[in-house]
C-alpha positions as CSV (number, residue, x, y, z in Angstrom):
1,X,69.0,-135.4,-211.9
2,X,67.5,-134.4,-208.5
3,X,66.6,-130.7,-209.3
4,X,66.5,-128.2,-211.8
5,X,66.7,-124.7,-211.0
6,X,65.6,-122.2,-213.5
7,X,66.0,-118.5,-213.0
8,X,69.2,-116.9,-214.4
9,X,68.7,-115.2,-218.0
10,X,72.0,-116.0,-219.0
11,X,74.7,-118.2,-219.0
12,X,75.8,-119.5,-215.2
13,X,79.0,-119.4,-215.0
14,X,79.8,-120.6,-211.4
15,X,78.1,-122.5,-208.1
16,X,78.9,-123.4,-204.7
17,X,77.1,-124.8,-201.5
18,X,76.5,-122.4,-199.1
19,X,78.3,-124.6,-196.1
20,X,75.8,-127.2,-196.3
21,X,74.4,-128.8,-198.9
22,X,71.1,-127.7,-198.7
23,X,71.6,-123.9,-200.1
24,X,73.1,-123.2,-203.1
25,X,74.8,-119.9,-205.1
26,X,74.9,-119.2,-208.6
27,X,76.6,-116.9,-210.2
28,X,75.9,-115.8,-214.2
29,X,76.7,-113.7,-217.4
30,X,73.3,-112.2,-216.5
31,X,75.1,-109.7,-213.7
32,X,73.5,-111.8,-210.9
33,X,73.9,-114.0,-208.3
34,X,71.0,-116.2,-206.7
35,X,70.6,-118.1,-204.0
36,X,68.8,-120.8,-203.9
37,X,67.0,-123.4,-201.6
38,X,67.6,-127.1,-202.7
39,X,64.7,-128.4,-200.4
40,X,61.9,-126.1,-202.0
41,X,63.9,-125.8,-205.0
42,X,63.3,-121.9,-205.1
43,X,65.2,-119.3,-205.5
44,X,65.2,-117.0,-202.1
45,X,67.3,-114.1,-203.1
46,X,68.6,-112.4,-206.0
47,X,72.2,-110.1,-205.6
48,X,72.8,-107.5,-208.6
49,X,76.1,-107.4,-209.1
50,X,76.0,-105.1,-212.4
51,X,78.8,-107.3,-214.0
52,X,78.7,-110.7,-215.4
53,X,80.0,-112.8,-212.5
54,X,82.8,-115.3,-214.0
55,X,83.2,-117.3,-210.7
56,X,82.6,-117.3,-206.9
57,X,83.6,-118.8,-203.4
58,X,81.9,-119.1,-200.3
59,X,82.9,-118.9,-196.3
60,X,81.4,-120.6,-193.7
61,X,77.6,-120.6,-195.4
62,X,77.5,-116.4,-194.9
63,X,80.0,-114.7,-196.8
64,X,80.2,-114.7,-200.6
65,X,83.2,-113.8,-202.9
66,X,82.2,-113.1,-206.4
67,X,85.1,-112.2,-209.4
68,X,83.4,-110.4,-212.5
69,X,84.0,-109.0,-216.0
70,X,84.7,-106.0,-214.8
71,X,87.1,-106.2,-213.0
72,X,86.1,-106.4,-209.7
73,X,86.3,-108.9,-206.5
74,X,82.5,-108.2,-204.6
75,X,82.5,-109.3,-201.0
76,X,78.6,-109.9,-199.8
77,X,77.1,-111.3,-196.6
78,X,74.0,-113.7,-197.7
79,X,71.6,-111.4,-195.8
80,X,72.2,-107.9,-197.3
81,X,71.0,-107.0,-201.2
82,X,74.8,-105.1,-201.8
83,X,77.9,-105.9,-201.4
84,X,80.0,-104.4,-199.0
85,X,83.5,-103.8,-200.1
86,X,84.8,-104.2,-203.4
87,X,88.6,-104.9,-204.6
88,X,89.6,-103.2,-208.2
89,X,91.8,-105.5,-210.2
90,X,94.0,-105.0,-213.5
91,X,91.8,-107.1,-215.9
92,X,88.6,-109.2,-215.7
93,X,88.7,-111.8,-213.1
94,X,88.6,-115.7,-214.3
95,X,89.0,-117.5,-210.9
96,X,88.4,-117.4,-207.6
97,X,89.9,-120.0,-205.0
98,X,90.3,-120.1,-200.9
99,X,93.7,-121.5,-199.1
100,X,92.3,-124.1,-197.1
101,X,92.5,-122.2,-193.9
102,X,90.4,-119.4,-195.4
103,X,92.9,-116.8,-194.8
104,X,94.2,-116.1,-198.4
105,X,92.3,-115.8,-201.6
106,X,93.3,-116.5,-205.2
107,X,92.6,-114.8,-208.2
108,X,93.1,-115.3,-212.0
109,X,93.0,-112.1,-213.6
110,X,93.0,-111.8,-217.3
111,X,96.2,-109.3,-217.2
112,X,98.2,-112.4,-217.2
113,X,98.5,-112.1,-213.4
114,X,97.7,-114.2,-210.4
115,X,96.7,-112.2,-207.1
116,X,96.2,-113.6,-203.3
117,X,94.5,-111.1,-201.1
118,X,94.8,-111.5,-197.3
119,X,91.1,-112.0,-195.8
120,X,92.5,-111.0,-192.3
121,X,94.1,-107.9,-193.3
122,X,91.4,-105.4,-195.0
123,X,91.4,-107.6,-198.0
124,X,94.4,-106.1,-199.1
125,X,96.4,-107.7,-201.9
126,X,99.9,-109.3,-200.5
127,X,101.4,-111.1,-203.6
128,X,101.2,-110.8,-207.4
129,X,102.5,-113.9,-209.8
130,X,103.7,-113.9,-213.0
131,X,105.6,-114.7,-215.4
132,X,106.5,-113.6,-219.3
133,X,105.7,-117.0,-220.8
134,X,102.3,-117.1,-218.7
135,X,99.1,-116.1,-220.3
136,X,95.5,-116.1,-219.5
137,X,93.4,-118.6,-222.0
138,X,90.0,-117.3,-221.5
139,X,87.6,-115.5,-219.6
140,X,86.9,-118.7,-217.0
141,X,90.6,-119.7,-217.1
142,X,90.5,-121.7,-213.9
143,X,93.3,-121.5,-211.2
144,X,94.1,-123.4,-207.9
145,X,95.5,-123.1,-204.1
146,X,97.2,-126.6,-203.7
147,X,95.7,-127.8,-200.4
148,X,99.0,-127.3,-198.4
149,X,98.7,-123.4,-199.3
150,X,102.4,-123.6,-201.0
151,X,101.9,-123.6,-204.2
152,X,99.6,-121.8,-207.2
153,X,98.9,-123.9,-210.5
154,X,97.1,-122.8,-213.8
155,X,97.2,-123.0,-217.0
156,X,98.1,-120.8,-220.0
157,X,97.8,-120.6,-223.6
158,X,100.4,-122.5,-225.4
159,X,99.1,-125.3,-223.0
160,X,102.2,-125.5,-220.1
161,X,100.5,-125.8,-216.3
162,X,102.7,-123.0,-214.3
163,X,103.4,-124.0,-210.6
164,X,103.9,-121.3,-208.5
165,X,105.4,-120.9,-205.2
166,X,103.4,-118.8,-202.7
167,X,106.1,-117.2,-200.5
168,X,108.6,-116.4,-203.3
169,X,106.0,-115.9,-205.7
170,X,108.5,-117.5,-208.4
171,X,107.6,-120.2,-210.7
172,X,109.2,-123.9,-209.2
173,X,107.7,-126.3,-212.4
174,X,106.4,-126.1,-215.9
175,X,104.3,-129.0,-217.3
176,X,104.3,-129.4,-220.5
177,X,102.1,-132.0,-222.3
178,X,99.1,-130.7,-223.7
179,X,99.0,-129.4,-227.3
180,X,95.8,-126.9,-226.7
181,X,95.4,-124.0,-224.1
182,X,94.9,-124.8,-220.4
183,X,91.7,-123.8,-219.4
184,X,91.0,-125.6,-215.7
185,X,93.4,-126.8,-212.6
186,X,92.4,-129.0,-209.2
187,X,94.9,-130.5,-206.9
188,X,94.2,-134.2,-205.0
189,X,92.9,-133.1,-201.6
190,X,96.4,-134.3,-200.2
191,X,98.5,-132.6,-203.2
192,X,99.7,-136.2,-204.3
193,X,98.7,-135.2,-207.5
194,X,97.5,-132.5,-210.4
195,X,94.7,-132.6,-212.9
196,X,94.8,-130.3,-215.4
197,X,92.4,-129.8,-218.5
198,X,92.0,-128.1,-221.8
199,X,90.1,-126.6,-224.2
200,X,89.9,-130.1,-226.2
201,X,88.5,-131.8,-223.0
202,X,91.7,-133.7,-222.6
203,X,92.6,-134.2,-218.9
204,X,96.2,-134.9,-218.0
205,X,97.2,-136.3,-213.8
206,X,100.3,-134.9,-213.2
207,X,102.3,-137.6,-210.3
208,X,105.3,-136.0,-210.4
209,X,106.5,-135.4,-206.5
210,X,108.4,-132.3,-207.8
211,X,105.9,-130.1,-206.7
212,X,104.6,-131.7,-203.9
């Protein structure tokens, strides 16, 4: 272990570089987010958020993307103390992942709904998935942008992984094979394959070129 960071008065719940590795953000149940420097090993600023903050992405070491229990997307820049724009959702957010090019963003909203908002276009929300046999495991339920951009996966509770298509927004696969609810997703950097994991800790790669 090369640091320990202590701070947060609650659970954290999510953490990302800040585009290099030497900066840090943490996001917890404790309705913050912190920022941290990994070469002093100090925290140098604290965002109230107001909500517990279930997950966060980051863009290009400035921007920060934070999905809480209240149902809310945040949008902050690193160097001001608010956020400045704020997207309302159906349920309490899970997930938060970026399409590779940055443009789209994904979120897993506890609704039993998958949303991708267009970063180029107000931050608007463009597509909705889902699906009658798809539902949301848990409050951190994990979902994922294959790296192409074409395709959504997650998980649900009676343990299938949904694939998504992005521009029909129709489901193209369900993989069945665990016995427990799906709680996480991540694609190979090259979509060759699918890991999927649940709430036993059993990890199943998926190899089938269906999706792909």
């Amino acid at each position: 272990m090369n640091h320990t960071l202590t701070g947060h008065s609650g659970k954290v719940l999510a953490a990302r570089f800040m585009g290099d590795t030497s900066m840090v953000v943490t996001g917890s149940h404790d309705r913050t987010l912190k920022i941290w420097d990994l070469r002093s090993r100090a925290c140098i600023a604290t965002k109230f958020a107001g909500s517990s903050c279930n997950d966060l992405v980051t863009i290009d070491g400035v921007q920060i993307l934070s999905g809480h229990f209240d149902k809310k997307i945040r949008f902050w820049d690193q160097r001001s103390e608010t956020s400045h724009n704020e997207i309302l959702l159906q349920g309490k957010v899970t997930s938060l992942d970026l399409s590779r090019d940055r443009n789209y963003l994904l979120a897993c909203v506890r609704d039993d709904s998958l949303v991708t908002i267009d970063l180029r276009m107000n931050q608007k929300i463009c597509n909705s998935f889902t699906d009658d046999e798809f539902h949301v495991a848990c409050d951190w339920n994990r979902a994922a942008f294959s790296s192409s951009g074409e395709y959504i996966s997650v998980g649900s509770t009676d343990g299938t992984v949904f694939i998504f298509n992005t521009s029909t927004t129709v489901v193209e696969q369900r993989l069945k094979e665990h016995s427990s609810a799906v709680i996480a997703v991540a694609w190979h950097p090259s979509d060759f394959a699918l890991a999927s994991c649940d709430k036993t800790k059993r990890v199943v790669i998926w190899t089938d070129g269906g999706y792909n």
